[in-house]
C-alpha positions as CSV (number, residue, x, y, z in Angstrom):
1,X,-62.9,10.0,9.5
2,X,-59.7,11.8,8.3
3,X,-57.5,9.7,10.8
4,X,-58.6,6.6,8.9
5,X,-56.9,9.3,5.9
6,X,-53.8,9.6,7.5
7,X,-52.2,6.3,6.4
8,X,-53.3,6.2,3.0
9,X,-51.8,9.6,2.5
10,X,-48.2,8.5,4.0
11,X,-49.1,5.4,1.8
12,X,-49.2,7.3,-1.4
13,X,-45.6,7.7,-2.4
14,X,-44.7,4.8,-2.1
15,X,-47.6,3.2,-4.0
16,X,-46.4,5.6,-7.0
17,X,-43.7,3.7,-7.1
18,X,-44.7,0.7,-7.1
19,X,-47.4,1.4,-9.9
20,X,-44.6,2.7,-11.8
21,X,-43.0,-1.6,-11.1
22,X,-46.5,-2.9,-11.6
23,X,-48.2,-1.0,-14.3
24,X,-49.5,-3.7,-16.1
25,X,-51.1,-5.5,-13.2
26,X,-52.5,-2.0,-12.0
27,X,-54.1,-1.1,-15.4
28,X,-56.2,-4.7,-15.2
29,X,-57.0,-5.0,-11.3
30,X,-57.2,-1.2,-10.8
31,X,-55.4,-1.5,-7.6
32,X,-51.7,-1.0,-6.7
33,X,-51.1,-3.0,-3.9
34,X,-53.2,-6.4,-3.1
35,X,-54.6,-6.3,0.2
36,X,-53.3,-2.8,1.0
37,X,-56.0,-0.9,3.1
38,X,-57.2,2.3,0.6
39,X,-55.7,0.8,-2.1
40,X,-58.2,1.7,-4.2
41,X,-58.4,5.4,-3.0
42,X,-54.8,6.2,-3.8
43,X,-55.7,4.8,-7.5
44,X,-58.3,7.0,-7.8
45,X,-56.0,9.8,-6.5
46,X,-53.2,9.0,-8.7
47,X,-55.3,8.8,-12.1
48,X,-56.7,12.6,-11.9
């Protein structure tokens, strides 16, 4: 539902930044943050 949407959208800055601190790790595990809910769905936003 889009309020399960609203944190992952607040979340998105922030994982930016710490792709930019983990890039290596992100570019093997596709993920930004371990364990972070929609982590997956803010890599998928930031790579298109």
């Amino acid at each position: 539902s889009w309020i399960d949407s609203i944190p992952i959208l607040i979340s998105i800055p922030q994982l930016r930044r710490s792709a930019q601190r983990k890039r290596a790790r992100v570019n093997v595990r596709g993920k930004y943050i371990k364990n972070r809910r929609g982590a997956q769905m803010s890599h998928i936003e930031l790579e298109t």
